[in-house]
VODRENLUM-673146 format. One record per residue (C-alpha): x, y, z; residue number from 1; residue in one letter. Coordinates in nm, 4 decimals. Each point is the difference from the previous one (the first is absolute). Layout:
N
          x          y          z     n   res
          X          Y          Z   NUM     a
...
! end
This chain:
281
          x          y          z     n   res
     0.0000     0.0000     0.0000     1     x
     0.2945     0.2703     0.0951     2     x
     0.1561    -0.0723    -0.3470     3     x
    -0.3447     0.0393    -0.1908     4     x
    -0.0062     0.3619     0.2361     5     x
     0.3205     0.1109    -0.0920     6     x
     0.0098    -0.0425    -0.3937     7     x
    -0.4117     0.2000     0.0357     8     x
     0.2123     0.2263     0.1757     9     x
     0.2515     0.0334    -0.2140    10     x
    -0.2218     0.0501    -0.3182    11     x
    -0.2554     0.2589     0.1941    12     x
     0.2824     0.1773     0.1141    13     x
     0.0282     0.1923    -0.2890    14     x
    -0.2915     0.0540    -0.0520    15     x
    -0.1763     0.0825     0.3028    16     x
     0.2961     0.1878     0.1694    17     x
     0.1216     0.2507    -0.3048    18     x
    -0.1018     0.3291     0.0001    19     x
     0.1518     0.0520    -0.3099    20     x
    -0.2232    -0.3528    -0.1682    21     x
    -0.3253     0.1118     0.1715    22     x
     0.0313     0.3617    -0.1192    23     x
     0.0367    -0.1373    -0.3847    24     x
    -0.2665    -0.2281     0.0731    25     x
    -0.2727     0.2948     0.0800    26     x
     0.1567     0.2529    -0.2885    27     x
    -0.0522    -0.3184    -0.2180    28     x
    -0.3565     0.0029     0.0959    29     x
    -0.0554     0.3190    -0.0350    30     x
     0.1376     0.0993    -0.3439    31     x
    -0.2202    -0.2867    -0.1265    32     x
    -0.3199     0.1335     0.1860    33     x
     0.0287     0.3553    -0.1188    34     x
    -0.1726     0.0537    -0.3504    35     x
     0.1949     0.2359    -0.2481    36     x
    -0.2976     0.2132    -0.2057    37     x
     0.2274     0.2017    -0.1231    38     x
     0.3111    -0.0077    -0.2223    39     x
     0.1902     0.2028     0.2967    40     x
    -0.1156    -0.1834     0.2071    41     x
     0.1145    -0.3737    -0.1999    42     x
     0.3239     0.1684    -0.0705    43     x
     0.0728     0.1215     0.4018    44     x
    -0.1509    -0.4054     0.0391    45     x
     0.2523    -0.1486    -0.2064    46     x
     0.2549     0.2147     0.1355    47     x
    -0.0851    -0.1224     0.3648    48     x
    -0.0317    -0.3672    -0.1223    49     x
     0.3814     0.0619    -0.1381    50     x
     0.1147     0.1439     0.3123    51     x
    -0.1150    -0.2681     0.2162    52     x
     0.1021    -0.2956    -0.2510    53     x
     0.3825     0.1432     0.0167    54     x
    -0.0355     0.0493     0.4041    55     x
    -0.1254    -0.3444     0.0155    56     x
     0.3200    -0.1610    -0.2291    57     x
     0.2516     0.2130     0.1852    58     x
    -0.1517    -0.1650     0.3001    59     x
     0.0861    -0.3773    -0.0957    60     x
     0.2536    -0.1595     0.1400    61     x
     0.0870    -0.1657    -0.3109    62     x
    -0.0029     0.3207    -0.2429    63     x
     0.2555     0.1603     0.2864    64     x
     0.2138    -0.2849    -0.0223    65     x
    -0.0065    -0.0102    -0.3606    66     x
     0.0568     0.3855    -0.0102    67     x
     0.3286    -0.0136     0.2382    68     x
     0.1619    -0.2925    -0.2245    69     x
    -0.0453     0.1935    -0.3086    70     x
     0.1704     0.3141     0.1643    71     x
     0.2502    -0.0844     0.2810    72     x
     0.3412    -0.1171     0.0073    73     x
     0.1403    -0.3194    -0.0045    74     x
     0.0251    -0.0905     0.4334    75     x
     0.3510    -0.0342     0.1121    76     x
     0.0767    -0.2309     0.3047    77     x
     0.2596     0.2365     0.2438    78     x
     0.0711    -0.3345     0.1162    79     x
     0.1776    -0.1681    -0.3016    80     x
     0.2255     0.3497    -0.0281    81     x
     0.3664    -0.0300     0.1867    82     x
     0.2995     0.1423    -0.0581    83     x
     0.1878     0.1759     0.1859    84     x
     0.0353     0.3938    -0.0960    85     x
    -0.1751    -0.1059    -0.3099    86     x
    -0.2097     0.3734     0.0094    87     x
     0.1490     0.2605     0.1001    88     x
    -0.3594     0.1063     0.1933    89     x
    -0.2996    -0.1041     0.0306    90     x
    -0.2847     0.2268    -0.0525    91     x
    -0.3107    -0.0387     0.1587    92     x
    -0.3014     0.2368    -0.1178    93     x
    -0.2555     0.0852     0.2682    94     x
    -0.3684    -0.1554    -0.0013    95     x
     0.0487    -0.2594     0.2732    96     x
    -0.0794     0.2041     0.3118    97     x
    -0.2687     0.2217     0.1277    98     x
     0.1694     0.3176     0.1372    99     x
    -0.3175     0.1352     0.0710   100     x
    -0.0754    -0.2451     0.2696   101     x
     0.3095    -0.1144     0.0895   102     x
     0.2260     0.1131     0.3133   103     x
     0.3366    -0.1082     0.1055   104     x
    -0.0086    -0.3331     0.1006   105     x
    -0.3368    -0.0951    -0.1337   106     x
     0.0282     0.0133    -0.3447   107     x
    -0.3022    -0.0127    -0.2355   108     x
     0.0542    -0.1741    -0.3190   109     x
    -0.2132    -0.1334    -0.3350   110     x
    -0.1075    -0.2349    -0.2424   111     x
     0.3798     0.1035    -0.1566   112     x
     0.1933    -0.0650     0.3020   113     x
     0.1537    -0.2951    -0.2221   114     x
     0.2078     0.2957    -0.0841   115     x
     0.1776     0.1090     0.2737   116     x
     0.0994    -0.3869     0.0777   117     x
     0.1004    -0.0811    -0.2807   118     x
     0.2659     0.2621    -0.0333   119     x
     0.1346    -0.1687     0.3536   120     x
     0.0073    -0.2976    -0.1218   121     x
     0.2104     0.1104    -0.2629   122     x
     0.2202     0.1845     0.2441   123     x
     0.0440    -0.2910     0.2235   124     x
     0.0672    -0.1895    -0.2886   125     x
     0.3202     0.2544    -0.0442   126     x
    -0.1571     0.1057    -0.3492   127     x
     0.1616     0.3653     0.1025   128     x
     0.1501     0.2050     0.2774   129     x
    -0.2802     0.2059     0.0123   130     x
    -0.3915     0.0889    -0.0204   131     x
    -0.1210     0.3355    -0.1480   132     x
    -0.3527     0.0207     0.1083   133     x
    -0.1781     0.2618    -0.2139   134     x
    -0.3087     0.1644     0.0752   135     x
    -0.1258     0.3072     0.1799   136     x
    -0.3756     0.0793     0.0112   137     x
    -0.2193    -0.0142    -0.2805   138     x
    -0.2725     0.1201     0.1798   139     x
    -0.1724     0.3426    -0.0630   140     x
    -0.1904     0.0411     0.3614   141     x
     0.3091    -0.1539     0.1897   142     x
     0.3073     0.1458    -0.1566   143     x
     0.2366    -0.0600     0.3327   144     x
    -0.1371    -0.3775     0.0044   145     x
     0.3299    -0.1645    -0.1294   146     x
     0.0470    -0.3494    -0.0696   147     x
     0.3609    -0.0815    -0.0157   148     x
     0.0644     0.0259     0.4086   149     x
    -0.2129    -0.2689     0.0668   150     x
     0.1162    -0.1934    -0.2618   151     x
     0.3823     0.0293     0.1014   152     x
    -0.1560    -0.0708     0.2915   153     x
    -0.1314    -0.3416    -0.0945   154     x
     0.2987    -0.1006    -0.2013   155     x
     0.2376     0.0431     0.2926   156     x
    -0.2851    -0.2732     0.1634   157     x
     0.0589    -0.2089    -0.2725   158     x
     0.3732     0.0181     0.0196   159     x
     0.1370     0.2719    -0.1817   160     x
     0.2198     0.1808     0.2245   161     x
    -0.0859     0.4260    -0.0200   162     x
     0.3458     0.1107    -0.1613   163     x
    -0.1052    -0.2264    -0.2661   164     x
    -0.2801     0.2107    -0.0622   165     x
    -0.0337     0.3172    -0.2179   166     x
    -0.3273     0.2157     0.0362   167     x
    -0.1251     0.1541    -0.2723   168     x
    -0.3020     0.2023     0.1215   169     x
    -0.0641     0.2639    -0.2752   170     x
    -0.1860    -0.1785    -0.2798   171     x
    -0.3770     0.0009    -0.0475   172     x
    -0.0171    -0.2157    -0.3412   173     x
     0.1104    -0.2864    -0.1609   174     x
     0.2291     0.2892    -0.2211   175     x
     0.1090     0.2085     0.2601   176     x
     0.1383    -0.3410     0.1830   177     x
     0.1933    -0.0251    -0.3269   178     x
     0.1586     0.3762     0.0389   179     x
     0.1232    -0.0322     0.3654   180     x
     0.1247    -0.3352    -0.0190   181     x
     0.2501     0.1030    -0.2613   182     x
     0.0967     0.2962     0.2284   183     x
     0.0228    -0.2848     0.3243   184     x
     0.1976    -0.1836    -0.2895   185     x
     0.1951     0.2703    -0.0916   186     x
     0.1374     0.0768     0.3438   187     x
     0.0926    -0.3729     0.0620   188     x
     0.2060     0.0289    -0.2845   189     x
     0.1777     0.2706     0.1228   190     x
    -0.1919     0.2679    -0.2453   191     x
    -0.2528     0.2138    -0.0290   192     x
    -0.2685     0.1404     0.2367   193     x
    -0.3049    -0.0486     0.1899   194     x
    -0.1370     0.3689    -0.0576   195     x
    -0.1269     0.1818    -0.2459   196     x
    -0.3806    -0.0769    -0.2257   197     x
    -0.0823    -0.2882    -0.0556   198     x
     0.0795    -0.1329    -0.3650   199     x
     0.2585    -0.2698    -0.1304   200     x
     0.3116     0.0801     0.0446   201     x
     0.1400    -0.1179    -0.3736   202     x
     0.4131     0.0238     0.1272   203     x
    -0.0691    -0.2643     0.3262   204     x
     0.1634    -0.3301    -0.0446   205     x
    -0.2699    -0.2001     0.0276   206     x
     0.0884    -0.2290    -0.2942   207     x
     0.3245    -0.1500     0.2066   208     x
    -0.2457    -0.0884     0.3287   209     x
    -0.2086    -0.2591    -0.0193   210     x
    -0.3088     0.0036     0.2063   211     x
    -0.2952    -0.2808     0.1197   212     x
    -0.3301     0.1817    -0.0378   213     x
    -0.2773    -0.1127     0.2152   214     x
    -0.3683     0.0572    -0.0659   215     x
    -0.3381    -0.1616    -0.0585   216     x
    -0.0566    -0.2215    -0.3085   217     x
    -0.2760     0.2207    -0.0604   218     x
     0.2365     0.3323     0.0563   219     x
     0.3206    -0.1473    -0.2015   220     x
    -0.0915     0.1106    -0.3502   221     x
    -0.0589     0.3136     0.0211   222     x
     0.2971     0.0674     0.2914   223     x
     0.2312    -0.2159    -0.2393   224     x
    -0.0751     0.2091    -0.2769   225     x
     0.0793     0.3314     0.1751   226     x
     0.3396    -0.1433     0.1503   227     x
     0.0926    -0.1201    -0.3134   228     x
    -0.0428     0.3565    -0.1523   229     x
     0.1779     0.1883     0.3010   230     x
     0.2905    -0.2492    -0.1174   231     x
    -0.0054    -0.2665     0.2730   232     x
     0.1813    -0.3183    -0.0214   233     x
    -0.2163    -0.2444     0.2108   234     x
    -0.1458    -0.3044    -0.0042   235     x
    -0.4181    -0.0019     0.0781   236     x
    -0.0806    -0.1952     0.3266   237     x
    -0.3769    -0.0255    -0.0468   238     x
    -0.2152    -0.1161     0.3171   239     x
    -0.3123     0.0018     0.1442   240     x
    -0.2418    -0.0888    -0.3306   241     x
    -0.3557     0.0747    -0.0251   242     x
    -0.0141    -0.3371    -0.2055   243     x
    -0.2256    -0.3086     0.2566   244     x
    -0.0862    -0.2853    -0.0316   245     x
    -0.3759    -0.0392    -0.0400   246     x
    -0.2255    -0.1508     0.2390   247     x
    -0.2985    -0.1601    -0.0886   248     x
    -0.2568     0.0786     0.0395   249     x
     0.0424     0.3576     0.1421   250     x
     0.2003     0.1332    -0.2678   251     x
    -0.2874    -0.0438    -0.2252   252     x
    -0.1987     0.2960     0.1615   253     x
     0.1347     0.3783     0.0292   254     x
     0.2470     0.1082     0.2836   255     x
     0.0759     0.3173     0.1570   256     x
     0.3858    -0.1549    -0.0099   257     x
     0.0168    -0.0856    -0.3675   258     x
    -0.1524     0.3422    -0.0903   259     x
     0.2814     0.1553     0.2051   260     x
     0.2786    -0.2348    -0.1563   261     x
    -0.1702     0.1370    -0.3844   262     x
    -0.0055     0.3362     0.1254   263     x
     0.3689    -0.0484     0.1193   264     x
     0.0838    -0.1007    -0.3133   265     x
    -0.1770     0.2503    -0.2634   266     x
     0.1316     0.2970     0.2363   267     x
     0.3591    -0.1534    -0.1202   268     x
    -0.1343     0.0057    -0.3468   269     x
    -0.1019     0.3573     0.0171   270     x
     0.2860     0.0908     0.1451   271     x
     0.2137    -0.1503    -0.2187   272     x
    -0.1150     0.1827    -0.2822   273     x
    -0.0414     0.3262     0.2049   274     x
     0.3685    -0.0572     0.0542   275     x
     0.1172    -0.0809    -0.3455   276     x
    -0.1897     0.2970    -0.1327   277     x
     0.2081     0.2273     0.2413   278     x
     0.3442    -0.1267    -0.1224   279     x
    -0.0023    -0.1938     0.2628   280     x
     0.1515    -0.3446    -0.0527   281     x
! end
């Protein structure tokens, strides 16, 4: 009887405890019960029927799946990298943490805190003598709210020891973590400087350092792209896909998680182009 309970369970559960399903359910029934006697009135009916028919898609699991293996990067494994010195840093862009919420010593992180341990990993695993952990705030209503304390933080948790770790606290983009890691860059190599507006520097060395770059799957594109045109040498660690298994029979109905993972990934989209149309990468 508990087994019977648990797969009814299972298969209600989607169901009977979404939000998201119930509220497609009712607009459902509603666009159908609402007679169009006009041609305004078909057209603005059509529209709707449009509207919710790509809400509902974006909100399958499987479409969000399907979306993130079209767009993100090959996964890398931090694991199966050694060698010792073989980068001369790794770079970690921000996304794992919430600096909003977070305080020292009760750190708040994300669904991308894959992140953050994977460049430790890669640390421990003597990849490079150092971490560069890029990222200030991003945030328009919390401008002072940065990121990269707690994640130096959390890396010297995980093992990596603080003068191992550079700070990079300026950027507010994918780009600008480009333009001040060349100027971090710049002053390992003995040149260069921190100051001045932010643009790529086109005289830094940054062809003779090699570099791990760690980001999301769903992030690496459009952050490989940009580091390639700033003039990076570096090798893509991509973590933390969007791309899951699916689970029958849940992933069969709409979910407020799969419509975030295809929102995650058509606001890379848009910002690729955005990007590329700005001379970007």
């Amino acid at each position: 009887m508990s087994t019977v309970v648990f797969y009814i369970s299972k298969i209600l559960r989607p169901i009977l405890a979404s939000p998201l399903f119930i509220a497609l359910a009712l607009i459902f029934v509603a666009l159908v019960a609402i007679k169009a006697k006009t041609k305004f009135q078909r057209v603005m009916k059509l529209l709707a029927f449009l509207a919710f028919g790509c809400l509902t898609l974006l909100s399958e699991p499987f479409i969000a799946t399907g979306l993130a293996k079209l767009w993100e990067y090959p996964r890398t494994e931090p694991s199966a990298l050694s060698g010792v010195n073989r980068y001369t840093a790794i770079v970690l862009l921000g996304g794992s943490l919430d600096p909003v919420n977070s305080k020292p010593g009760a750190i708040e992180g994300n669904d991308s805190f894959e992140r953050v341990v994977s460049a430790a990993e890669l640390y421990r695993n003597k990849c490079a003598p150092r971490v560069i952990v890029s990222g200030g705030s991003g945030s328009i209503a919390f401008p002072q709210a940065k990121e990269t304390p707690y994640s130096a933080e959390f890396l010297e948790f995980m093992g990596v020891p603080a003068s191992a770790i550079l700070i990079e606290d300026q950027s507010r983009n994918t780009y600008e973590n480009a333009v001040y890691t060349a100027r971090l860059l710049a002053n390992i190599a003995g040149s260069g400087s921190p100051g001045g507006s932010p643009g790529i520097s086109k005289g830094l060395p940054l062809g003779t350092m090699r570099i791990a770059l760690v980001t999301s799957a769903w992030h690496m594109r459009r952050a490989a792209a940009i580091f390639k045109k700033a003039g990076f040498d570096f090798d893509p660690i991509s973590v933390d896909s969007l791309v899951h298994p699916l689970e029958m029979p849940a992933d069969f109905f709409p979910d407020a998680w799969a419509l975030t993972r295809s929102t995650r990934i058509l606001h890379e989209i848009v910002g690729y182009v955005a990007y590329s149309l700005m001379g970007r990468l």
